[in-house]
C-alpha positions as a Markdown table, in Angstrom:
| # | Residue | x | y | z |
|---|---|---|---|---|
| 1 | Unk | 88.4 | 140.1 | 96.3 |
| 2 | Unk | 84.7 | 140.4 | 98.0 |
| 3 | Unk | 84.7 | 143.5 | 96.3 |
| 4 | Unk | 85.2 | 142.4 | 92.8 |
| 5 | Unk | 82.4 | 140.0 | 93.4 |
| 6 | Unk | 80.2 | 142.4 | 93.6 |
| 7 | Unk | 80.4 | 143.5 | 90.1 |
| 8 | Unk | 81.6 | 140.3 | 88.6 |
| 9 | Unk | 78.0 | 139.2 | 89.5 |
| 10 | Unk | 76.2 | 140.9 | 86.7 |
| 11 | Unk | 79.0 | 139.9 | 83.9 |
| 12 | Unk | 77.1 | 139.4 | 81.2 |
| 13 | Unk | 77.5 | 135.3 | 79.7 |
| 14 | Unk | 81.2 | 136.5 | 76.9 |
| 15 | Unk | 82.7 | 138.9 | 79.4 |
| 16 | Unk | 82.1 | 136.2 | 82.3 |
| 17 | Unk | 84.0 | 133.4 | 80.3 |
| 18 | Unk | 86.9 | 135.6 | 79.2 |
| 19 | Unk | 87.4 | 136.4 | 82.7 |
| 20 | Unk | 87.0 | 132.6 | 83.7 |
| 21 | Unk | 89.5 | 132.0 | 81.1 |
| 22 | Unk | 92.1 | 134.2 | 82.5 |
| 23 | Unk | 91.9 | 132.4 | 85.4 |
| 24 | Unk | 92.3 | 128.7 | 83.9 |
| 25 | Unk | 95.0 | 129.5 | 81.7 |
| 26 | Unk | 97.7 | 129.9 | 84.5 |
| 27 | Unk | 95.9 | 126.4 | 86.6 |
| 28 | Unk | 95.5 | 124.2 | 83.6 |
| 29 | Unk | 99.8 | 125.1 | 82.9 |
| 30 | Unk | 100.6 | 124.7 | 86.8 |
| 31 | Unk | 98.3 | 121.2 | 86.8 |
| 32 | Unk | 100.2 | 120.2 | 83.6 |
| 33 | Unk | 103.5 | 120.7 | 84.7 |
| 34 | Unk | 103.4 | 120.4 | 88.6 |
| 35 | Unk | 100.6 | 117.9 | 89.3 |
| 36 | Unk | 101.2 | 114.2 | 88.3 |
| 37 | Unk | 97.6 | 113.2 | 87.7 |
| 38 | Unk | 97.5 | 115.9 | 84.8 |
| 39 | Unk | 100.8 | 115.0 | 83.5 |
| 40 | Unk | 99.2 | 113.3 | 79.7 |
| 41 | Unk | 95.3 | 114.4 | 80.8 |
| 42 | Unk | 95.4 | 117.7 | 79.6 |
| 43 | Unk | 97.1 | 117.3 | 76.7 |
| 44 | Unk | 94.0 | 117.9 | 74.0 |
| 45 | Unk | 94.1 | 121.1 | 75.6 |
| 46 | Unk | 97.4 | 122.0 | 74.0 |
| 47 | Unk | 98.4 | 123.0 | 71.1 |
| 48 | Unk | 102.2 | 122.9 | 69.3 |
| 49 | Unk | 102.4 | 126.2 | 70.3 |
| 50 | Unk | 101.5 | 125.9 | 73.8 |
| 51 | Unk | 98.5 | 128.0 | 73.2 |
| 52 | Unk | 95.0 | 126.5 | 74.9 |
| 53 | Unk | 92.7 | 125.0 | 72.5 |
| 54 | Unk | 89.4 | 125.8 | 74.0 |
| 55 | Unk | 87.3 | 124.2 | 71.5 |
| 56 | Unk | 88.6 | 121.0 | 72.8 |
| 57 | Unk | 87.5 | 120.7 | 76.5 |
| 58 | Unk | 85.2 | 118.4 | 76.8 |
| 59 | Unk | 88.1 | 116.0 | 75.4 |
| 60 | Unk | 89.3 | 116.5 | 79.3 |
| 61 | Unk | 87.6 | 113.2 | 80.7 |
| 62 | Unk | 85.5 | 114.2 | 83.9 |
| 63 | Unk | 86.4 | 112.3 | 87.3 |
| 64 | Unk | 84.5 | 111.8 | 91.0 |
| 65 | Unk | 85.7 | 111.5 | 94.2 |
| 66 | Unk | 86.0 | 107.4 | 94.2 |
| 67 | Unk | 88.9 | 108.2 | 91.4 |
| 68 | Unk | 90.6 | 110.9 | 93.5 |
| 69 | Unk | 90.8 | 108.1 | 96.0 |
| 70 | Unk | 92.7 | 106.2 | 93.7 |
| 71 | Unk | 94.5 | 108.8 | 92.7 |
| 72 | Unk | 95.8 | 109.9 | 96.1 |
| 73 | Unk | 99.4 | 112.1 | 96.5 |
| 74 | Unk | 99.1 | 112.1 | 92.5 |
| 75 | Unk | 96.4 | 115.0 | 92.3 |
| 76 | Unk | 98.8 | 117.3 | 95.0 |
| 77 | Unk | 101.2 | 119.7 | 93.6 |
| 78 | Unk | 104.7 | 119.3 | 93.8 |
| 79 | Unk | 105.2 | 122.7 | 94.0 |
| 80 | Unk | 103.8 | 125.7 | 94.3 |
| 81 | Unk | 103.5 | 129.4 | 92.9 |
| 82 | Unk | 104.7 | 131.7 | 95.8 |
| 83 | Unk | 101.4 | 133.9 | 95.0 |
| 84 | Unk | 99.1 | 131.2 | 96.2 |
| 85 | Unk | 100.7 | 130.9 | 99.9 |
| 86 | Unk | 101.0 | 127.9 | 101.5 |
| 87 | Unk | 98.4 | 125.5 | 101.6 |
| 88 | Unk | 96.1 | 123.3 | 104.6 |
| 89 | Unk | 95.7 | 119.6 | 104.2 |
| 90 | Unk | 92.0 | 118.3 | 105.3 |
| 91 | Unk | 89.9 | 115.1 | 104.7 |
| 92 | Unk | 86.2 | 115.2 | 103.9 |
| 93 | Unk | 83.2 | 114.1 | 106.2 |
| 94 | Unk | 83.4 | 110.8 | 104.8 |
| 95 | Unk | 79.3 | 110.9 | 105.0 |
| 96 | Unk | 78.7 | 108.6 | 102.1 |
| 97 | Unk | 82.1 | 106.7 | 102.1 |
| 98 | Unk | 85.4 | 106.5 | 102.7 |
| 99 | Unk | 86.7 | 110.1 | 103.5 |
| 100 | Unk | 88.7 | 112.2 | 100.5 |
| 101 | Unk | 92.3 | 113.6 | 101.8 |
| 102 | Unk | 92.2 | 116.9 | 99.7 |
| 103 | Unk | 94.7 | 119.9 | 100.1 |
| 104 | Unk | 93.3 | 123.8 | 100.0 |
| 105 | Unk | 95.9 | 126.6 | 98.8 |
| 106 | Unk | 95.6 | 130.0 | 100.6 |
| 107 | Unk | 94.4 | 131.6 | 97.8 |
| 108 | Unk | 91.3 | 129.4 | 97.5 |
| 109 | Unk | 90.8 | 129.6 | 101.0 |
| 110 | Unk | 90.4 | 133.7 | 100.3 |
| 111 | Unk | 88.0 | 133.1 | 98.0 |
| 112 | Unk | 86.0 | 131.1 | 100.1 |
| 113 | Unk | 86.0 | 133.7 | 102.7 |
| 114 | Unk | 84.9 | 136.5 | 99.8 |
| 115 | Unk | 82.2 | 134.6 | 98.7 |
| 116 | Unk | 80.8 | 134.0 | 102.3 |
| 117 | Unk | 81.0 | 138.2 | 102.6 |
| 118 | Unk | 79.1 | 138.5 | 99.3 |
| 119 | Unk | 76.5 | 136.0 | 100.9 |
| 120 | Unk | 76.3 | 138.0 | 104.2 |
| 121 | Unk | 75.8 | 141.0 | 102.0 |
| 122 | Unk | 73.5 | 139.7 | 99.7 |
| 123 | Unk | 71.1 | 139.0 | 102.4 |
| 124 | Unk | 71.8 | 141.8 | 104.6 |
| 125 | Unk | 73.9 | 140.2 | 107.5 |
| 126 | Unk | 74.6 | 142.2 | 110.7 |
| 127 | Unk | 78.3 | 141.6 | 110.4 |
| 128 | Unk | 78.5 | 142.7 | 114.3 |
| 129 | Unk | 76.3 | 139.8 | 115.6 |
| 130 | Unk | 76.9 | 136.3 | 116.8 |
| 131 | Unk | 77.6 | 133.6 | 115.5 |
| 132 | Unk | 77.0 | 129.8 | 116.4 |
| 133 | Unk | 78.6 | 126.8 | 114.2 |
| 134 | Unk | 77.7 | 123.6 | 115.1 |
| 135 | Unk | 79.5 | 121.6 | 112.2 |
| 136 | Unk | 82.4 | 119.8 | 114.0 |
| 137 | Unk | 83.0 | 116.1 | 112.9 |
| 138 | Unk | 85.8 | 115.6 | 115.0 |
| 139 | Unk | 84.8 | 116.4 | 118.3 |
| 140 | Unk | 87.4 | 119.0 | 119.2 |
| 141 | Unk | 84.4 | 121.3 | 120.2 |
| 142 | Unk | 82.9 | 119.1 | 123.2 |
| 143 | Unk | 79.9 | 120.1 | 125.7 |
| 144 | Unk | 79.4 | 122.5 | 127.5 |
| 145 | Unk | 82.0 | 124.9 | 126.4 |
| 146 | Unk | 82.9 | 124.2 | 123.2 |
| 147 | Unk | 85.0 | 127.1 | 121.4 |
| 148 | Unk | 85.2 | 130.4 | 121.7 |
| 149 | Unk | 86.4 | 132.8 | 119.2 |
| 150 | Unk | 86.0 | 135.1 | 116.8 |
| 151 | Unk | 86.6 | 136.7 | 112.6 |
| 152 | Unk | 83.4 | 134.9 | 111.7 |
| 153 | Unk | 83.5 | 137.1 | 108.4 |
| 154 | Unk | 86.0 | 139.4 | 107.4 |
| 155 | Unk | 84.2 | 143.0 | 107.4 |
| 156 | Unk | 84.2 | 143.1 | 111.1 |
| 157 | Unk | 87.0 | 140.3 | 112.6 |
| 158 | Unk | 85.9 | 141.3 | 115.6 |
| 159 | Unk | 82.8 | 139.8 | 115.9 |
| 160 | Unk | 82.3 | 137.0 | 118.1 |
| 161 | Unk | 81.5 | 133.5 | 117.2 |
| 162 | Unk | 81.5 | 130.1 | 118.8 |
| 163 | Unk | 81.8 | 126.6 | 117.7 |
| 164 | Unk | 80.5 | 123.1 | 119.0 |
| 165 | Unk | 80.8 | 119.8 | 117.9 |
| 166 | Unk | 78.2 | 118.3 | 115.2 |
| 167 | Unk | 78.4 | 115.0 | 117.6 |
| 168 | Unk | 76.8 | 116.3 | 120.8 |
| 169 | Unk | 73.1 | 115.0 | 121.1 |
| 170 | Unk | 70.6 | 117.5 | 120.3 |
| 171 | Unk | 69.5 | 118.5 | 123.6 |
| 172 | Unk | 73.4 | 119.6 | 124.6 |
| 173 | Unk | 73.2 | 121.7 | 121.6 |
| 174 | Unk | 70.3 | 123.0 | 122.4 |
| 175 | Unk | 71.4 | 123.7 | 126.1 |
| 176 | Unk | 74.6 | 125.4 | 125.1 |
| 177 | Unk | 72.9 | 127.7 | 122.7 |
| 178 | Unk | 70.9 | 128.7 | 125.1 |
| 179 | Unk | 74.2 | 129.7 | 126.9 |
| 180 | Unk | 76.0 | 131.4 | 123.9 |
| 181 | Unk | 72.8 | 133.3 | 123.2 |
| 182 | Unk | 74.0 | 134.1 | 119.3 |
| 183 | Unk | 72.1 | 136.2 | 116.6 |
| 184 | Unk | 73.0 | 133.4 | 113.7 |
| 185 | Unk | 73.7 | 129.9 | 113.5 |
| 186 | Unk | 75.0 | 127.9 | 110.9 |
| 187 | Unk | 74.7 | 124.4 | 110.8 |
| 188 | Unk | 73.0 | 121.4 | 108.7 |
| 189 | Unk | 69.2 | 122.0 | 107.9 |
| 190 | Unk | 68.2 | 118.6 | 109.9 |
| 191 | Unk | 70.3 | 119.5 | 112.6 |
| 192 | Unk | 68.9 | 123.1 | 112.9 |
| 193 | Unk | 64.8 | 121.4 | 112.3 |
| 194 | Unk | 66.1 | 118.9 | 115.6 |
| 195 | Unk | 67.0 | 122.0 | 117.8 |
| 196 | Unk | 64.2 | 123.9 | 116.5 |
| 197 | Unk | 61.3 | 120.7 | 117.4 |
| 198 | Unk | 62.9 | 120.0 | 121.0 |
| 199 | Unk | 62.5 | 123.5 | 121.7 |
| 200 | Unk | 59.3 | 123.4 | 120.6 |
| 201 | Unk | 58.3 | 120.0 | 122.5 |
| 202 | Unk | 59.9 | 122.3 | 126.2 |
| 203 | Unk | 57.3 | 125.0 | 125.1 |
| 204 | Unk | 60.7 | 127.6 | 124.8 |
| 205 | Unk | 62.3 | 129.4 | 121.5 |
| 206 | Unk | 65.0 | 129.3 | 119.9 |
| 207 | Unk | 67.9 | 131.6 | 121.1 |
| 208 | Unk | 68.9 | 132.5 | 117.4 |
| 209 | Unk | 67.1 | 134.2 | 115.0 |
| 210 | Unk | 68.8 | 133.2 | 111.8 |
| 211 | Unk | 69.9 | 130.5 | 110.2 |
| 212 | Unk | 72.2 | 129.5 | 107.3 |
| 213 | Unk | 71.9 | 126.4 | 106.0 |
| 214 | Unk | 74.9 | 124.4 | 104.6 |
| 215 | Unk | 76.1 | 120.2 | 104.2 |
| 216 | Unk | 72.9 | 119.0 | 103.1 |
| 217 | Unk | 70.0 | 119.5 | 101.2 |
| 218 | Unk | 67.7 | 122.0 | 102.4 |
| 219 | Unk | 64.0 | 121.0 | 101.5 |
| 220 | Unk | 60.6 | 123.2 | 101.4 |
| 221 | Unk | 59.6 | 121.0 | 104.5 |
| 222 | Unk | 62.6 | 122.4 | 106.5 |
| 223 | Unk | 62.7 | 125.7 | 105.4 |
| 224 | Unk | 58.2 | 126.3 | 105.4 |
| 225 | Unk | 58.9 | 124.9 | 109.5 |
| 226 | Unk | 62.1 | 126.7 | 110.3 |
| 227 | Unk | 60.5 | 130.2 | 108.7 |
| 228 | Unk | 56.6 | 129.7 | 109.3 |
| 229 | Unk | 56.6 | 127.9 | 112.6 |
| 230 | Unk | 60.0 | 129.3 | 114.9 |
| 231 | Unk | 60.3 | 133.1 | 112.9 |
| 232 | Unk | 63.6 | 132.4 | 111.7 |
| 233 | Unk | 65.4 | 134.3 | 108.9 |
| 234 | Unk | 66.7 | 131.9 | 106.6 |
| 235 | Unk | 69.7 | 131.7 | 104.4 |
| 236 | Unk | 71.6 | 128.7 | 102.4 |
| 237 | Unk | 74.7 | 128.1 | 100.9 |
| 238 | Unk | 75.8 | 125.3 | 98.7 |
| 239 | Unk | 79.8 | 124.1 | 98.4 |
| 240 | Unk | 81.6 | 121.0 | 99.0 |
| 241 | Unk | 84.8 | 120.4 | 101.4 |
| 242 | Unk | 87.1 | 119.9 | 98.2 |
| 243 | Unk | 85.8 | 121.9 | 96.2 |
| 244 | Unk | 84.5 | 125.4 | 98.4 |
| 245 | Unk | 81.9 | 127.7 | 97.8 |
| 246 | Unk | 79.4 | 126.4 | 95.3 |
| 247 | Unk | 76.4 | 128.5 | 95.5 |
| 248 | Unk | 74.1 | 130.4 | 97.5 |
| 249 | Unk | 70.5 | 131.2 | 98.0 |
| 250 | Unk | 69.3 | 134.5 | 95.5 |
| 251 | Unk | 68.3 | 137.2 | 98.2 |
| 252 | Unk | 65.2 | 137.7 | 95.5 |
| 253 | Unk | 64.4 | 134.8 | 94.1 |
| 254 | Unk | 63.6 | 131.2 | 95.3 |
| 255 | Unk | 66.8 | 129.7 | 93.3 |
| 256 | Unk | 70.7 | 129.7 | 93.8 |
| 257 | Unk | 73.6 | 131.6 | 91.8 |
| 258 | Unk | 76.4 | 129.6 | 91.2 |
| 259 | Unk | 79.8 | 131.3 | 92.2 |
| 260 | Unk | 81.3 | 131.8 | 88.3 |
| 261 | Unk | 84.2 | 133.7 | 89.5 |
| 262 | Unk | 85.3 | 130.4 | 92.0 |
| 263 | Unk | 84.8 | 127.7 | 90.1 |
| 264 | Unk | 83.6 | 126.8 | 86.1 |
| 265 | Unk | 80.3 | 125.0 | 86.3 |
| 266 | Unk | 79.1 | 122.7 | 83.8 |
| 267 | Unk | 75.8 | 120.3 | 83.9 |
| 268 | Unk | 76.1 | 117.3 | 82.0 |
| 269 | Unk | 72.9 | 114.6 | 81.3 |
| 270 | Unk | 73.1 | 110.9 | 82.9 |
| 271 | Unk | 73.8 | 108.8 | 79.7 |
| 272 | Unk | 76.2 | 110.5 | 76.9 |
| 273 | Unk | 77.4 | 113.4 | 78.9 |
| 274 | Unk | 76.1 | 116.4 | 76.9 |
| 275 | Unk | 76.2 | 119.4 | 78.1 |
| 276 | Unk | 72.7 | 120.1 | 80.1 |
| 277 | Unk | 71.2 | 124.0 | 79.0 |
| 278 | Unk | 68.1 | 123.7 | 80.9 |
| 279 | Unk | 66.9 | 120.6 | 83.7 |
| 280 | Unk | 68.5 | 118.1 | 85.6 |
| 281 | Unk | 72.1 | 116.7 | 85.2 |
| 282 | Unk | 75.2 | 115.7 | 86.8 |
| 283 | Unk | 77.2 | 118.6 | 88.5 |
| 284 | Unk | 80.8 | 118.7 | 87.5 |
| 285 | Unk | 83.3 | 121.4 | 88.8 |
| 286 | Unk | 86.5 | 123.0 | 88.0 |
| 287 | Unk | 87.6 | 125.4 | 91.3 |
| 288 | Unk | 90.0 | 128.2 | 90.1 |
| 289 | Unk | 92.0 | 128.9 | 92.9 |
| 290 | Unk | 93.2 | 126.0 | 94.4 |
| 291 | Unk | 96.9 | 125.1 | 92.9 |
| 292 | Unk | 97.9 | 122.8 | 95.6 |
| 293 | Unk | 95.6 | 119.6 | 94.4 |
| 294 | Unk | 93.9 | 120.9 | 91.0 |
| 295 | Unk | 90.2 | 119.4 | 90.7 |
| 296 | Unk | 89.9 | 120.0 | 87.0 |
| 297 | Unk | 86.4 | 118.8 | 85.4 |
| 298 | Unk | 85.9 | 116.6 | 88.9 |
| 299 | Unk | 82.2 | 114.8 | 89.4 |
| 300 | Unk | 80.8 | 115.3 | 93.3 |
| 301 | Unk | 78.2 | 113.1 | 92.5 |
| 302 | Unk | 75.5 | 116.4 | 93.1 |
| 303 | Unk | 72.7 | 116.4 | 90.7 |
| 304 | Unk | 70.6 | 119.7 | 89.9 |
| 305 | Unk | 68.1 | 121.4 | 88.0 |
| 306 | Unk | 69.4 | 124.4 | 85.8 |
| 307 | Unk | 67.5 | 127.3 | 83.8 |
| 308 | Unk | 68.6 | 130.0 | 82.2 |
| 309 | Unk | 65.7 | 132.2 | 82.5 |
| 310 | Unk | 66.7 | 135.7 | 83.9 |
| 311 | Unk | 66.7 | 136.2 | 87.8 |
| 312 | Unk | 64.5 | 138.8 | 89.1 |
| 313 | Unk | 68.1 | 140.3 | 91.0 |
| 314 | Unk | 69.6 | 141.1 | 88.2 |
| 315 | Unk | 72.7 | 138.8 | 88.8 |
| 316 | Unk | 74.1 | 137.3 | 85.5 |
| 317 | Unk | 75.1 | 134.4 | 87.3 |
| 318 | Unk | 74.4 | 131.1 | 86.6 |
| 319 | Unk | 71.1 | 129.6 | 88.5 |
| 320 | Unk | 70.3 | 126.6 | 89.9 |
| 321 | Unk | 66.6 | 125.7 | 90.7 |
| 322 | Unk | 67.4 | 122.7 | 92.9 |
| 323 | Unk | 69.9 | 121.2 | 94.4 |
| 324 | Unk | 69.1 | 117.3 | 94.4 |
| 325 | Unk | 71.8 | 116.2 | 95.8 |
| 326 | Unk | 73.9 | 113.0 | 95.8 |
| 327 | Unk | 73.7 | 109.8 | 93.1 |
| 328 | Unk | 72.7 | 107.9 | 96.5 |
| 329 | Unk | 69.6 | 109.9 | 96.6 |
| 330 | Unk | 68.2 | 109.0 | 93.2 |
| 331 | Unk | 66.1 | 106.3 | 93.0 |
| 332 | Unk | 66.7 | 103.8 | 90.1 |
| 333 | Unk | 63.2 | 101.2 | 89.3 |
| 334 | Unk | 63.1 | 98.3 | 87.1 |
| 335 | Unk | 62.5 | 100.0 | 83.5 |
| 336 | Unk | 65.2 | 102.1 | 84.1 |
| 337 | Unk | 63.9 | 105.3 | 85.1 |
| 338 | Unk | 64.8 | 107.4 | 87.5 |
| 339 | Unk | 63.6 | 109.6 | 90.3 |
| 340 | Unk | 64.7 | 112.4 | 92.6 |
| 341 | Unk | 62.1 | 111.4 | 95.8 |
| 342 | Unk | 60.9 | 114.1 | 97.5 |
| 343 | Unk | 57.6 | 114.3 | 100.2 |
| 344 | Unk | 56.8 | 116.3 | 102.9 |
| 345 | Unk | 56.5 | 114.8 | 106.0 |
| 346 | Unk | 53.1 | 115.3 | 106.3 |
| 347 | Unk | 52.4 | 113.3 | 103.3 |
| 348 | Unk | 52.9 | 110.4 | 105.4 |
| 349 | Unk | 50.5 | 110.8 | 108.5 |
| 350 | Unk | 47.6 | 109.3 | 106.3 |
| 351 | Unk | 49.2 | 105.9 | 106.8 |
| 352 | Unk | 52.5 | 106.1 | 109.3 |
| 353 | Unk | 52.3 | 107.7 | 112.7 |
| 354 | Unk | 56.0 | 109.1 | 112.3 |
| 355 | Unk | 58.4 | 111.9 | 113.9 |
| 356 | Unk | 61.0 | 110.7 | 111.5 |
| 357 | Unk | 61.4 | 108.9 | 108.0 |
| 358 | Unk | 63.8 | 107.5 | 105.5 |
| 359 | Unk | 63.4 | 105.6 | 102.9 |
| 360 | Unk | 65.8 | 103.3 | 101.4 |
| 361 | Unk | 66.3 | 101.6 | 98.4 |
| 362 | Unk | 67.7 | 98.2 | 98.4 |
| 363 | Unk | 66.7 | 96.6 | 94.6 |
| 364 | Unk | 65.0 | 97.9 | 92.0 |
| 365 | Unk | 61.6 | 97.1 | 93.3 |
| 366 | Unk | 62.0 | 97.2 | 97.1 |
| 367 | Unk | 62.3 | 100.0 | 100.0 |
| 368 | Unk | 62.5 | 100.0 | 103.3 |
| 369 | Unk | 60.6 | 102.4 | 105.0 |
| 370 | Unk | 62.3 | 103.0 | 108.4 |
| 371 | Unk | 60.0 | 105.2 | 110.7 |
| 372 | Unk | 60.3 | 106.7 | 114.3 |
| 373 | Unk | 56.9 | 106.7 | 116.1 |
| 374 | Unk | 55.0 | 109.9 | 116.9 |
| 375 | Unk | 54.6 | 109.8 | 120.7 |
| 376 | Unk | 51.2 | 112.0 | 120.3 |
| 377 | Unk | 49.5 | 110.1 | 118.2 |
| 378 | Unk | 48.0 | 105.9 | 118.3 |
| 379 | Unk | 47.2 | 106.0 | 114.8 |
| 380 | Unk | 47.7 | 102.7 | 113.0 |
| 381 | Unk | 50.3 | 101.7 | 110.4 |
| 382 | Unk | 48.6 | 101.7 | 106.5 |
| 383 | Unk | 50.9 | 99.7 | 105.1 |
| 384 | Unk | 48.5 | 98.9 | 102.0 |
| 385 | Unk | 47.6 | 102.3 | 101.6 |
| 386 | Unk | 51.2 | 103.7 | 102.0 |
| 387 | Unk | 52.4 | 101.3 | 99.5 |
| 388 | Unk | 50.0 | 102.3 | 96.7 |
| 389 | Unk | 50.4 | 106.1 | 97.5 |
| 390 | Unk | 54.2 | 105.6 | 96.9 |
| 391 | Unk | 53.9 | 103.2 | 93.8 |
| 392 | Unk | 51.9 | 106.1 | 92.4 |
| 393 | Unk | 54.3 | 108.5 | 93.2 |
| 394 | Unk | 57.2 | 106.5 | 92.5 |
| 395 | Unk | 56.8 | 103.9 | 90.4 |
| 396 | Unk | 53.7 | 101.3 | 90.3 |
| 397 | Unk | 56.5 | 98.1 | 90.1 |
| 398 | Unk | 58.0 | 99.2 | 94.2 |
| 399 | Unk | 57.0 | 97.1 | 97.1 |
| 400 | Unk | 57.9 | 98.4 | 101.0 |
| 401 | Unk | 58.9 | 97.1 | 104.0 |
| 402 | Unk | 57.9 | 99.2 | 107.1 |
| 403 | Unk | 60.3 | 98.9 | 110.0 |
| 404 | Unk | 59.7 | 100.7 | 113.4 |
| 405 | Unk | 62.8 | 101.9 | 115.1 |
| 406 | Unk | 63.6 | 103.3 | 118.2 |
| 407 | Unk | 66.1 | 106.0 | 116.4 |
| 408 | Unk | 67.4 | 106.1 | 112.8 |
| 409 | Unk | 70.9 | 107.5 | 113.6 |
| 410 | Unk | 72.5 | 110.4 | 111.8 |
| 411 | Unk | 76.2 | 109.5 | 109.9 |
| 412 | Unk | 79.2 | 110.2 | 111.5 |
| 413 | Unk | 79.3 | 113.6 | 110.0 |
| 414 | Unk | 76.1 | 114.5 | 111.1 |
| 415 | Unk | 74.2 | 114.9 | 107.9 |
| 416 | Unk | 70.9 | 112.6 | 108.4 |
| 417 | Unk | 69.7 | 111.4 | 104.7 |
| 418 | Unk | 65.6 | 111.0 | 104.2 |
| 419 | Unk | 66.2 | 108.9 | 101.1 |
| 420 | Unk | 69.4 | 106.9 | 99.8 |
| 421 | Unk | 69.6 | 104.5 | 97.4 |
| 422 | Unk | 71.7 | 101.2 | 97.4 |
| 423 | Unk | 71.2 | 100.6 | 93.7 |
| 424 | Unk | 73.2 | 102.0 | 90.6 |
């Protein structure tokens, strides 16, 4: 399978939907016929003679996570195709709500694993080193030991790797790093920034010396520090519990390729749900490989910016420019217009002594700007001149409130958001 990717990845546009195609046909019939949710929802897609009538997909309403909820033991598959193995029930991080029970067949857990290869190869991965996750929600990898293992990626399943839980504090991450001594670790940007700066505050480096990104947005700020400041060798990769591999980072060019050969993409606008050619939209995903709870035209509530200007790699595959993440990072203001905040941290010193920031939304014309206090510096809070640098970079209608805390926790996944949004 990794080794199709690697010419599947300069398809041209036709030859990459007729091979998309091949692959729906057989999930769209198993959805129909095995999955209850689909029973009367795909219908528009048939015709009297049981043929698909492509022209008429956008007839198939999109749905998010909130209605998977709802739909519950309905979207699972009453039975399976012996080809697609078995399958793995999980739950998502439940990082911005109530977590998703969701169900991954084997097949799409292969694919997963050939699109990490392709990643790895992209970006010229020594498939022999080490590797240090620190992603567990669940705390089945406690301080100090944590886990040790190995088949990190699937050249070399030899090659050791080691896991600890997401929940430790940062120094105990820090400390058992030090003890594992890997060549990679994977984690979520803020996390890897938090190991990076209390290293940095003990005078020591880092014991790694690359990272891959994954679980959250990964900002300029965090990659210019990460890269500029600690050395590192930096690599993201974009996919969602539910729905696997998304994208990844080009090896070339500052921009993503979507995974075509995973998962049809499409990027609709905000209001009447055309489909987006170029700019920002709503991210709505149909996985291939996963028969044993079918996410057919399913809403993540990711936003990102498209184009369909050429990439310097020569990769056909679809690019994304930014990922924006979720609807609760969008900011919504009294006319009605929208924003995707984004400000480097240095942007604030002018007027907030801060180590850490984030910003939330609680009406239309008021945020709450939660701060941690930069022990170097006695600077004084510009609350005046904060407010009108944000109302020009905003919107001119916002108000703040600045409240000083002692530590602006992460969620219980892990994943620490700069801005969220409590209005729709």
């Amino acid at each position: 399978m990794a080794k199709v990717l690697n010419r599947t990845q300069f398809y041209a546009p036709d030859k990459m939907q007729t091979y998309q195609r091949k692959l729906l046909d057989p999930l769209l019939r198993h959805a129909r016929q095995e999955v209850p949710f689909y029973a009367r929802r795909l219908n528009p897609l048939f015709a009297e003679d049981d043929s698909i009538r492509w022209e008429a997909w956008d007839d198939i309403p999109t749905f998010t996570r909130a209605d998977a909820q709802d739909a519950g033991d309905a979207l699972f598959a009453n039975v399976l195709p012996e080809h697609v193995g078995g399958y793995v029930a999980h739950q998502t991080s439940g990082s911005t709500g109530a977590p998703l029970q969701f169900r991954v067949s084997a097949t799409a857990s292969l694919m997963n694993s050939a699109a990490s290869q392709r990643i790895f190869d992209w970006h010229e991965i020594d498939l022999s080193g080490k590797v240090a996750i620190i992603a567990d929600t669940l705390n089945r990898f406690p301080y100090p030991k944590g886990q040790i293992g190995r088949q990190w990626n699937i050249a070399n399943p030899e090659a050791p790797a080691c896991q600890l839980s997401v929940t430790e504090p940062i120094a105990n991450q820090l400390e058992w790093l030090r003890t594992m001594k890997p060549d990679i670790l994977i984690t979520y940007p803020s996390i890897a920034v938090a190991i990076c700066e209390l290293a940095s505050q003990r005078g020591d480096n880092v014991p790694f010396h690359t990272f891959i990104g994954q679980g959250e947005v990964f900002d300029n700020q965090a990659k210019a520090y990460l890269a500029d400041v600690h050395g590192l060798k930096l690599i993201d990769r974009y996919g969602a519990s539910e729905v696997g591999a998304i994208a990844a980072q080009c090896p070339v060019d500052n921009r993503y390729h979507q995974f075509s050969e995973a998962s049809l993409m499409e990027v609709l606008d905000f209001k009447e749900s055309h489909v987006v050619k170029e700019g920002r939209g709503r991210l709505v995903l149909t996985p291939f490989y996963n028969y044993a709870m079918p996410l057919i035209r399913y809403e993540n509530h990711d936003q990102v910016e498209i184009t369909q200007a050429p990439c310097r790699c020569g990769r056909a595959l679809p690019s994304i420019t930014k990922i924006l993440g979720r609807e609760r990072n969008v900011f919504t203001y009294i006319d009605g217009t929208r924003s995707w905040p984004f400000m480097l941290r240095h942007e604030y010193s002018p007027f907030l002594p801060s180590r850490q920031v984030q910003c939330v939304q609680n009406t239309k014309t008021e945020i709450e700007i939660r701060f941690v206090r930069d022990p170097k510096s006695d600077a004084p809070i510009d609350q005046e001149r904060l407010q009108s640098f944000l109302q020009k970079r905003l919107h001119h209608s916002i108000t703040i409130n600045i409240v000083e805390m002692p530590e602006i926790k992460r969620a219980q996944s892990g994943k620490y958001e700069e801005w969220i949004s409590h209005v729709s």
